[in-house]
C-alpha positions in Angstrom: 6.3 35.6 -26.8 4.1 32.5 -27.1 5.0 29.3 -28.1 2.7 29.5 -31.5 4.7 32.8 -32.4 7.9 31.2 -31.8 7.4 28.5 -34.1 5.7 30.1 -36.5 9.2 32.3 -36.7 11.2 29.7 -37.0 9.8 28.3 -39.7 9.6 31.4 -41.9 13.1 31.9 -41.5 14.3 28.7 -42.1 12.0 29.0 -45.5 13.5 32.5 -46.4 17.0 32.6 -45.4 18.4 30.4 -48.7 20.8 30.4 -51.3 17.1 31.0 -53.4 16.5 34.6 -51.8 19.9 36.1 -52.8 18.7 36.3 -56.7 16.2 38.7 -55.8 18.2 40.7 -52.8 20.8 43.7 -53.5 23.1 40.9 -51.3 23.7 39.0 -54.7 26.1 42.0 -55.8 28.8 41.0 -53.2 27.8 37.3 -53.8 29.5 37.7 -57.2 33.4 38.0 -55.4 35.7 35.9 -53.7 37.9 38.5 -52.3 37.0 39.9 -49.1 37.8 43.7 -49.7 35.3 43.0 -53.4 32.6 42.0 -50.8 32.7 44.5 -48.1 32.9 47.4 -51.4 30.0 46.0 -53.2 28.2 45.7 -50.1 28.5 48.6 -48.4 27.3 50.7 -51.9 24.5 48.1 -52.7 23.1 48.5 -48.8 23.3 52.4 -49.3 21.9 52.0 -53.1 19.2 49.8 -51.1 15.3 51.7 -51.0 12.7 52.5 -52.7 11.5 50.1 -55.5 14.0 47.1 -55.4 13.2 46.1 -59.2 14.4 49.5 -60.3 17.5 49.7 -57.7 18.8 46.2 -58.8 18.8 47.5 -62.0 20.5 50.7 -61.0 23.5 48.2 -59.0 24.0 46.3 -62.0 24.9 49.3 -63.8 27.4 50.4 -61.2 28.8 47.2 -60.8 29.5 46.8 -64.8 31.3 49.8 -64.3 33.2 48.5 -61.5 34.1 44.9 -62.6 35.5 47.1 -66.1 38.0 48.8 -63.6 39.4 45.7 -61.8 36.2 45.3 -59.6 34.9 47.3 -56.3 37.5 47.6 -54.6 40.3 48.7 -57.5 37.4 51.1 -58.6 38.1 52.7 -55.0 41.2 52.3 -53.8 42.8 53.2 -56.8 40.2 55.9 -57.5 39.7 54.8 -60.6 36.2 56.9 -60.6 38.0 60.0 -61.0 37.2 60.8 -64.5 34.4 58.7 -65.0 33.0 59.5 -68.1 29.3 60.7 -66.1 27.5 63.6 -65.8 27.6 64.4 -62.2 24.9 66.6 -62.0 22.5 63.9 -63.6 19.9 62.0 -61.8 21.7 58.3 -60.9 18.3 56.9 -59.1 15.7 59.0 -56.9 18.0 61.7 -54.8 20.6 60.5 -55.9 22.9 61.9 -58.6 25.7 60.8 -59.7 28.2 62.9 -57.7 26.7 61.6 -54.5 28.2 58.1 -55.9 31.1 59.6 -56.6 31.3 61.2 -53.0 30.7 58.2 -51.6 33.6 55.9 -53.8 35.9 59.1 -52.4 35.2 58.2 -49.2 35.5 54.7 -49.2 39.2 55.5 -50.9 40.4 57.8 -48.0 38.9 55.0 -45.3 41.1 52.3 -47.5 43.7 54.3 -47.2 43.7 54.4 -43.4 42.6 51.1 -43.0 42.3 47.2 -44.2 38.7 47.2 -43.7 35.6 49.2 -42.5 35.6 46.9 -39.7 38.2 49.2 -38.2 35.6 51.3 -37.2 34.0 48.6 -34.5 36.0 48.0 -31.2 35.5 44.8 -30.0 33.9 44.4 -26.7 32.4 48.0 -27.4 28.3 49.0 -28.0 28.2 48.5 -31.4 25.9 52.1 -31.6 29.9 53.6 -31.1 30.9 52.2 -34.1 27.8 52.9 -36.5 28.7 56.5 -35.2 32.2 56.8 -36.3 31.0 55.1 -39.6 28.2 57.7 -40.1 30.9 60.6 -38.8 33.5 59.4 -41.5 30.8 59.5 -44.4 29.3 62.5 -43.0 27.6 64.8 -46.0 27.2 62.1 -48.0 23.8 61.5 -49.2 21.7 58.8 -48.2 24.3 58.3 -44.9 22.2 59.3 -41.2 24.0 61.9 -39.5 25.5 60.2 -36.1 23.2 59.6 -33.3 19.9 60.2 -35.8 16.7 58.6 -34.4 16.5 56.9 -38.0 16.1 53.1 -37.8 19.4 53.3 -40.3 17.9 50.1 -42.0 20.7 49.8 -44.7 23.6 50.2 -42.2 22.0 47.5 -40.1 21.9 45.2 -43.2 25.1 46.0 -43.7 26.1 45.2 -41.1 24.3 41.7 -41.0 25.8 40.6 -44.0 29.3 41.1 -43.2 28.8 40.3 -39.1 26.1 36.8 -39.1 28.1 33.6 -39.5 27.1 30.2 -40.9 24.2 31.9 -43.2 23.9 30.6 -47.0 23.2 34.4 -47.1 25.0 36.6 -45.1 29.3 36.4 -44.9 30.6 36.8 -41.5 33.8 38.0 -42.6 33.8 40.6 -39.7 34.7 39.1 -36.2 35.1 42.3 -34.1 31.2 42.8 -34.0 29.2 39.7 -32.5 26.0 38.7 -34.0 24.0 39.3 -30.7 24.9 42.4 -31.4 22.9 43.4 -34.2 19.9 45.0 -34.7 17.1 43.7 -37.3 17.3 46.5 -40.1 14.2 47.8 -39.7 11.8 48.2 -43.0 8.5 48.7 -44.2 7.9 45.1 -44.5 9.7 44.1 -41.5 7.7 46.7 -39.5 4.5 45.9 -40.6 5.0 42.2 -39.9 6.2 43.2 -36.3 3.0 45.1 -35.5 0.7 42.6 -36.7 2.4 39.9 -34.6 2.4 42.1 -31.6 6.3 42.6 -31.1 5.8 46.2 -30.8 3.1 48.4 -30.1 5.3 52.0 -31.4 3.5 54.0 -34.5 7.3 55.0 -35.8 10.0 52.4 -37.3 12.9 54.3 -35.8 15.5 53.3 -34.0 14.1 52.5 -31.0 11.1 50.4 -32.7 14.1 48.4 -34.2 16.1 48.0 -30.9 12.5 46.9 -29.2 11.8 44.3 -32.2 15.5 43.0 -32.0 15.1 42.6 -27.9 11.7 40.7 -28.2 13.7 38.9 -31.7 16.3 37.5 -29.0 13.8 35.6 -26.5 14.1 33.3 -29.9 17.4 33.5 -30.8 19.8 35.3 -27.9 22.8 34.8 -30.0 21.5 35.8 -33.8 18.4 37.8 -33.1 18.9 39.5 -36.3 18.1 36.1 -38.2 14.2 37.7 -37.6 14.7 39.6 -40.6 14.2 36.7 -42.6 11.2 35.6 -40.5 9.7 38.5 -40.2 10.1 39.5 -44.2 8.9 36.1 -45.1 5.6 36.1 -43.0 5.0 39.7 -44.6 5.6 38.9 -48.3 3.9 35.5 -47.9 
């Protein structure tokens, strides 16, 4: 990577990654709580609520969230099941495939995993490949719409976000409230935006954004930054949009 494109990086991600981009991110839902387990609810449902057009899916977490915060916020609403008997139609369209009874699947889950366990971290060894752990994550919530089957080619964009706001530290953006994961572990989460910016700047030459587009993007991302390479998602997001 030349020394232009290396700058030029920098700079957008310095520029993106602000307190100013978490109005306009589905990130601002877990922004709203203090409490970890609040955070890690509402951000592992905003990430999977996360595609398609944002404007409409904001709009779609707000909803879910008034619900929520009406039940003694995400992580009552789960762990006390407080879903069951949610006065929904579960049959009814929630937002694009899903319905309603996908988000109710997916609060069940979340209550049996917070019955086993403190946190979804729980999943991640440390020391481990983190593609083990996105596998036993993506076992757990197998059938659950909108979650990859384990070891799918899929890029897996929103698990990867996940996983960057509860794994990068010392971000006005992302938490770090997971230490079992390092950041130089990550992959970039892998979107339209993000791809397109990474072909045009020559970080990969593949046709697909799969998983193996992301992992080559994240590899030539760490030549900049070995320790964080998944801060590129900022740079690369902000050279698209602008």
């Amino acid at each position: 990577m030349d020394e232009r494109l290396k700058r030029e990086l920098a700079e957008a991600a310095a520029e993106c990654e602000n307190v100013h981009f978490i109005g306009s991110d589905p990130v601002q839902f877990p922004h709203r709580y203090t409490d970890r387990h609040d955070i890690e609810v509402s951000a592992f449902i905003s990430a999977w609520m996360a595609y398609g057009s944002r404007r409409v899916f904001l709009k779609v977490l707000e909803k879910l969230h008034t619900v929520m915060d009406g039940c003694g916020g995400p992580y009552a609403f789960v762990r006390k099941r407080r879903f069951i008997g949610l006065d929904v139609d579960a049959d009814s369209c929630l937002y694009r495939f899903y319905k309603w009874a996908d988000f109710l699947k997916l609060c069940d889950r979340l209550s049996k995993a917070y019955g086993e366990m403190d946190s979804l971290e729980s999943f991640f060894i440390p020391g481990h490949q983190l593609s083990e752990g996105v596998e036993r994550l993506c076992r757990f919530f197998d059938g659950v719409q909108g979650i990859p089957v384990a070891g799918s080619t899929s890029s897996n964009k929103r698990f990867y976000m996940f996983l960057r706001w509860m794994v990068r530290r010392n971000s006005p953006v992302d938490f770090g409230i997971w230490t079992s994961v390092k950041p130089s572990q990550l992959i970039i989460p892998l979107d339209t935006h993000v791809f397109q910016a990474a072909v045009r700047y020559g970080l990969t030459s593949r046709r697909n954004a799969d998983l193996k587009t992301a992992r080559e993007i994240t590899a030539r991302m760490a030549e900049l930054w070995p320790d964080d390479p998944a801060r590129a998602d900022f740079a690369l997001y902000g050279m698209e949009v602008s």
